[in-house]
C-alpha positions in Angstrom: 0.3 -22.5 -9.5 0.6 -25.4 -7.2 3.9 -25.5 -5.3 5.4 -27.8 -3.4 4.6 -27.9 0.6 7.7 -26.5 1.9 7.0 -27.0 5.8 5.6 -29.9 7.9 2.1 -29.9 9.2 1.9 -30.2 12.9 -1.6 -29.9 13.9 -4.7 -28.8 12.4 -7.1 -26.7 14.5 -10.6 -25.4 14.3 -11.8 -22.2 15.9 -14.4 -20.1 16.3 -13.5 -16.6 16.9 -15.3 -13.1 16.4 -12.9 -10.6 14.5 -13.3 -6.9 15.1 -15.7 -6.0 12.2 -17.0 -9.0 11.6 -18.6 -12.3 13.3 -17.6 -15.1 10.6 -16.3 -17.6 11.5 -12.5 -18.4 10.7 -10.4 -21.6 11.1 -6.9 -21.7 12.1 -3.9 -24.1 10.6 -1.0 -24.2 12.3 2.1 -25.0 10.3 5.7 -25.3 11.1 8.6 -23.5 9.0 12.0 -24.2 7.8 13.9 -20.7 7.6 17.0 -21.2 7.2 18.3 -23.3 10.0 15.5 -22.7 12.0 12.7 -24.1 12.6 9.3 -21.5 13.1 5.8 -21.5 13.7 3.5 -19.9 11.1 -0.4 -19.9 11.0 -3.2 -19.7 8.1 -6.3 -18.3 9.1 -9.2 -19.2 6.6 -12.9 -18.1 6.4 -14.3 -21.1 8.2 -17.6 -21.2 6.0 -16.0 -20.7 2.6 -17.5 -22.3 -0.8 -14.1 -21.4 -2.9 -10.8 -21.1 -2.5 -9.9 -17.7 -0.7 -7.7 -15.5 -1.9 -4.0 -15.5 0.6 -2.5 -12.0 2.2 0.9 -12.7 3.6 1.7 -11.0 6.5 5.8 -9.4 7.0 6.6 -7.9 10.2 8.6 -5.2 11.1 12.3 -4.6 12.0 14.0 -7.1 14.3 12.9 -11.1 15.9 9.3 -10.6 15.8 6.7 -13.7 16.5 3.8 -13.9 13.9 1.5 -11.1 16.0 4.5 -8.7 15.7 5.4 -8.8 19.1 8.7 -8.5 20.3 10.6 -8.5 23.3 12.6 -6.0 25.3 14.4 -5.4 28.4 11.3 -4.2 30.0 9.1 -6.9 28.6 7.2 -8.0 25.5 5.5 -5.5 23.5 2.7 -7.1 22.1 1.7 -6.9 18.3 -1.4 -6.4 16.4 -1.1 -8.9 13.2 -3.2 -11.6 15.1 -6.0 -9.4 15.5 -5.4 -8.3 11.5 -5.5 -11.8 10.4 -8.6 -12.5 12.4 -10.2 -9.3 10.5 -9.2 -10.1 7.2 -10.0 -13.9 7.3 -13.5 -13.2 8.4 -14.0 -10.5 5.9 -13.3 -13.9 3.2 -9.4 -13.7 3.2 -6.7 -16.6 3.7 -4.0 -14.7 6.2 -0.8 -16.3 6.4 1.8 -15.0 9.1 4.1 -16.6 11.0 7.6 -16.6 13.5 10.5 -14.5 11.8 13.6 -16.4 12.3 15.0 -16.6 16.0 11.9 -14.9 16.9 10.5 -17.4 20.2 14.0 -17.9 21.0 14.5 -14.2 21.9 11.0 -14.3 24.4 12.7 -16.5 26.9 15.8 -15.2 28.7 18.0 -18.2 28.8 18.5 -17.9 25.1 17.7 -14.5 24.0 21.2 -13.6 23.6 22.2 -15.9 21.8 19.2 -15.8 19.0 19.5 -12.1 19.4 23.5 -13.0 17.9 22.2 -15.3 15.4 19.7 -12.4 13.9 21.9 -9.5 13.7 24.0 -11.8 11.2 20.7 -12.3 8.6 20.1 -10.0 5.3 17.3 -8.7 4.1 17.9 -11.3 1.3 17.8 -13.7 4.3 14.6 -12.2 5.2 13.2 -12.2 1.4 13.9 -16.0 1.7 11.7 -16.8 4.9 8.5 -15.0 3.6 9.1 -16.7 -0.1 9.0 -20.0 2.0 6.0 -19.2 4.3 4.1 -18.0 1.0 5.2 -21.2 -1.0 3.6 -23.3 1.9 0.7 -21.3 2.5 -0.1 -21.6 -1.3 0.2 -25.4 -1.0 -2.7 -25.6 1.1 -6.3 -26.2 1.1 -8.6 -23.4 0.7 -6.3 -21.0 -0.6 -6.7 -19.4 -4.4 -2.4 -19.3 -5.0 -3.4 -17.2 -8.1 -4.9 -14.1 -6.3 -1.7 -13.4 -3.9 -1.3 -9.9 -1.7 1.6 -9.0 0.5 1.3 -6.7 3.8 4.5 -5.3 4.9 5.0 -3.1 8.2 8.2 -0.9 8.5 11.1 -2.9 7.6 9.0 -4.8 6.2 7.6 -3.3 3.3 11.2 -2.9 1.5 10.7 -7.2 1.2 7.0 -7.2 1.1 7.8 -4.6 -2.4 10.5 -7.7 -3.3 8.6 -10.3 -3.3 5.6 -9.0 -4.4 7.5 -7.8 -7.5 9.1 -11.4 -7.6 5.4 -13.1 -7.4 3.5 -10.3 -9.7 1.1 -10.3 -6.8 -2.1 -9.0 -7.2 -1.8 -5.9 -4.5 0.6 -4.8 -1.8 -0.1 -3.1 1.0 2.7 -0.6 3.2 2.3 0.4 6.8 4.5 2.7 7.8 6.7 2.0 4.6 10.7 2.8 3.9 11.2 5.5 1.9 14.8 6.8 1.7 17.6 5.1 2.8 17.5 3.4 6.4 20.6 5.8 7.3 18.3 8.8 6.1 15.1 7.4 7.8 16.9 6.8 11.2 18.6 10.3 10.9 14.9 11.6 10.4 14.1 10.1 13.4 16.6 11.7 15.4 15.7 15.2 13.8 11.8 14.5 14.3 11.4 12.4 17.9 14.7 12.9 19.3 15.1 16.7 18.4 11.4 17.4 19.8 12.2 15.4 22.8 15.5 16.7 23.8 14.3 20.5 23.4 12.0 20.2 26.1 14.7 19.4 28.3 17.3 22.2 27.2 18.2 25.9 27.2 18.1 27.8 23.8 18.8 24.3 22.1 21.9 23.4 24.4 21.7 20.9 27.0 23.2 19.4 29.7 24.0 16.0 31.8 21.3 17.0 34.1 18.7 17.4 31.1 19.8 14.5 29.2 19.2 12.5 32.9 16.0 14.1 33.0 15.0 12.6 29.5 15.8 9.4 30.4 13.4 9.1 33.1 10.7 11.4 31.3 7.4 10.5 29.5 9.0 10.0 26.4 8.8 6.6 24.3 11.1 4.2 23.8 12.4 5.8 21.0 12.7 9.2 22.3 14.7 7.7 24.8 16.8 5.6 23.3 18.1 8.7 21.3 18.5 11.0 24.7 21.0 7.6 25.6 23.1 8.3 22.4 24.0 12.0 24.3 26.2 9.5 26.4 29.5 8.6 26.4 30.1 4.9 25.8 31.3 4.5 29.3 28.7 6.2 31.6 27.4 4.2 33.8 24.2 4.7 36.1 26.6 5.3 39.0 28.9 7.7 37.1 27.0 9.1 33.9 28.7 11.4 31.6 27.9 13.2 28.6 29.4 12.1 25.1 32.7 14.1 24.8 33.2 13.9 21.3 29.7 15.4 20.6 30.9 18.5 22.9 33.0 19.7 20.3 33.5 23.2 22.1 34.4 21.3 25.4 31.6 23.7 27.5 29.6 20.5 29.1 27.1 21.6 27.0 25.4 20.2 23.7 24.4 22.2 21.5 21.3 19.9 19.4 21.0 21.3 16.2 24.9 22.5 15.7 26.9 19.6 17.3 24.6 16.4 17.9 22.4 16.3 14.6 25.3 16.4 12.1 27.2 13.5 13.8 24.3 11.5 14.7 23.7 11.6 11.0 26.9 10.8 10.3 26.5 7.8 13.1 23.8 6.6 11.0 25.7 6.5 7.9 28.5 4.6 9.2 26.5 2.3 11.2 23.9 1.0 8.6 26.9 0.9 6.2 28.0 -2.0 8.3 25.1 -3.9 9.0 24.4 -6.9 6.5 20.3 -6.0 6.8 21.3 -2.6 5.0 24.4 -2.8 3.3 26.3 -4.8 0.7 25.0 -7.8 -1.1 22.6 -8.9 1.3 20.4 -6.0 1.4 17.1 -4.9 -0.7 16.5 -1.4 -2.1 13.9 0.5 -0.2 10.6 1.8 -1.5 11.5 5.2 -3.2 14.0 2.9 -5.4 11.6 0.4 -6.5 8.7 2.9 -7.3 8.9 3.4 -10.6 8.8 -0.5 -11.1 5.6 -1.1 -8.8 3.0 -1.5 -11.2 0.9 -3.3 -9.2 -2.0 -1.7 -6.7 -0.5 -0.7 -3.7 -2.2 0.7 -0.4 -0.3 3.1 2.6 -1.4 3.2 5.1 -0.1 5.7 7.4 -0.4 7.1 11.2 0.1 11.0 11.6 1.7 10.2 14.6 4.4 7.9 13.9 7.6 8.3 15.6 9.2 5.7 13.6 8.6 7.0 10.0 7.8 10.3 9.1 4.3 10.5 7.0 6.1 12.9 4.7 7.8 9.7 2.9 4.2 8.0 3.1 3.3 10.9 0.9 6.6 11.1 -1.5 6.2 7.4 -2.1 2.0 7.9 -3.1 3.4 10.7 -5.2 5.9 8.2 -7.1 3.4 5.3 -7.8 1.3 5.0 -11.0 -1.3 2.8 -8.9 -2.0 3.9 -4.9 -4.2 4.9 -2.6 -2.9 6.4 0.6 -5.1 6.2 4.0 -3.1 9.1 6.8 -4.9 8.6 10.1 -4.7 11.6 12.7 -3.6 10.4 16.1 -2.5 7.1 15.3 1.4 6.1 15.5 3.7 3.7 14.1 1.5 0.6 15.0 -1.4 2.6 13.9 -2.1 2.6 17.6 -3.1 5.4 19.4 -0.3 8.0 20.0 -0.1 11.2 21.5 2.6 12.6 19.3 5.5 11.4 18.0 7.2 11.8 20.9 5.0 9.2 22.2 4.8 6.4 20.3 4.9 3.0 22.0 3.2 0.3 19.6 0.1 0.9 21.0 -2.5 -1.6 19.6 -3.7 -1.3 16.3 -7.1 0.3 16.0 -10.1 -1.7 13.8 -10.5 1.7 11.6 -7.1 0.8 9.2 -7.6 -3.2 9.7 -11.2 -2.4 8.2 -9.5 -0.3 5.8 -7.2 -2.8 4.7 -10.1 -5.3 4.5 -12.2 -3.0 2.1 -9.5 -2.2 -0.2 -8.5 -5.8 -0.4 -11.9 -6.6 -1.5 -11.9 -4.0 -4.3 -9.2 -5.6 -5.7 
């Protein structure tokens, strides 16, 4: 199954590093990418000392420009990802790990051209998406060390709906969902709102009704991003920090007050709906059916793994989706969030980084298979 090297090699690099787990030694190729227009950086991690080919695990990141760790930037700074510390796990354990720069991704990390990559992103698909990991599998495949015919995919978040693609496409051996996409993205963002942003909001209002004063309050609270980006949608479009106001067309009763669960869930909801319905990552041609649609056609392995804790996706579709597969095993860990970081409560669940317990997890179940 020899393919056709897809990408330009820039440098090869050996390195010695010790992964969490394990003391192996791995050795790093780094490769460069053509998605699309674009040109990205990608990186294959192989067990330094191996006698055979070693079989490849694809890394996909989650939603949005993420680099090949899944880190991402944001108006208060980068978040940093965990996927390099994954790949250094896995590789030692006897794995190839491929993983690379989604498209746009380094642009967005310096502020002279965030914007402008930021544009160029929110006009992709997830077909667009399916694409670029296709192409950073074909060239990982292509290269030395690597056994092309025993092929897993790892998707996180968004990412599992095209880790499930192409791992269906490539009758891949396994497939492994962190954090995976259930429903609909317009239910699952809904769910977030009636999960983190519901929770959230209630500490800050009276008998389930709140005011400008609480929404305020919940902006500058303890909650994570999330939480608080949600409390921002209780805004009008035009309040400034100067001169804030509260949305008027979610106060249907006109008493400065918002009642959560009788006027803000139902047309958040409906915000969702309307909003995914016009984005070309979830809608029309572009897009990829999520996880509860391709179910009954995974026949392959597949391994969840899921934190109790994650604000992002509720572990109740972790658990519908292991209830709809013929083949899975699904790992929930207590106190661990989105990132399978360490998280508080839903509430509070900022990407922490990923703990060695479900990397070693990962590792183990790979092996079996």
């Amino acid at each position: 199954m020899k393919r056709a090297l897809t990408a330009s090699l820039i440098f090869l690099t050996l390195s010695t590093a010790l992964a969490g787990g394990g003391r192996a030694a791995v050795t790093t190729r780094s490769l460069t990418l053509k998605l699309g227009d674009q040109s990205s950086r990608a990186e294959l991690l192989l067990p330094a000392d191996a006698t055979r080919p070693a079989p490849l695990v694809l890394l996909i990141q989650g939603t949005g420009p993420e680099d090949l760790n899944g880190s991402f930037a944001t108006y208060g700074g980068v978040v940093q990802g965990s996927l390099g510390k994954l790949a250094q796990t896995l590789a030692a354990r006897g794995f190839a790990v491929m993983r690379y720069d989604k498209r746009y991704a380094a642009q967005t990390f310096d502020p002279r051209t965030a914007q402008a990559a930021q544009n160029g992103y929110n006009k992709l698909t997830l077909k667009d998406l399916l694409s670029d990991a296709r192409t950073a599998l074909k060239t990982a495949e292509a290269q030395p060390g690597v056994n092309s015919r025993k092929v897993f995919v790892y998707g996180w978040s968004e990412g599992t709906v095209v880790a499930a693609a192409l791992a269906q496409e490539i009758h891949a051996s396994g497939l492994v969902l962190q954090g995976p996409v259930v429903d609909s993205f317009a239910s699952s963002f809904a769910r977030q709102f009636q999960t983190v942003g519901m929770t959230y909001l209630n500490t800050y209002a009276r008998d389930g009704k709140i005011d400008l004063s609480g929404v305020l309050a919940a902006l500058q609270g303890p909650g994570s991003g999330l939480a608080k980006m949600q409390a921002s949608l209780l805004l009008s479009l035009d309040s400034t920090p100067q001169a804030p106001k509260l949305a008027a067309m979610l106060d249907t009763n006109g008493d400065g007050l918002l009642d959560l669960k009788q006027e803000v869930l139902p047309r958040v909801s409906d915000f969702y709906q309307r909003t995914t319905a016009q984005s070309p990552l979830y809608a029309g041609s572009g897009t990829l059916p999520v996880l509860g649609t391709v179910a009954p056609q995974l026949k392959l392995p597949v391994l969840i793994l899921q934190g109790e804790n994650d604000g992002n996706i509720d572990p109740a579709y972790a658990k519908k989706l292991n209830s709809l597969l013929s083949d899975s095993t699904l790992k929930l860990y207590p106190g661990l969030g989105h990132s399978l970081g360490q998280a508080a409560s839903i509430t509070q669940d900022d990407f922490a980084p990923m703990q060695q317990a479900p990397m070693n997890d990962m590792a183990a179940w790979l092996a079996q298979h």
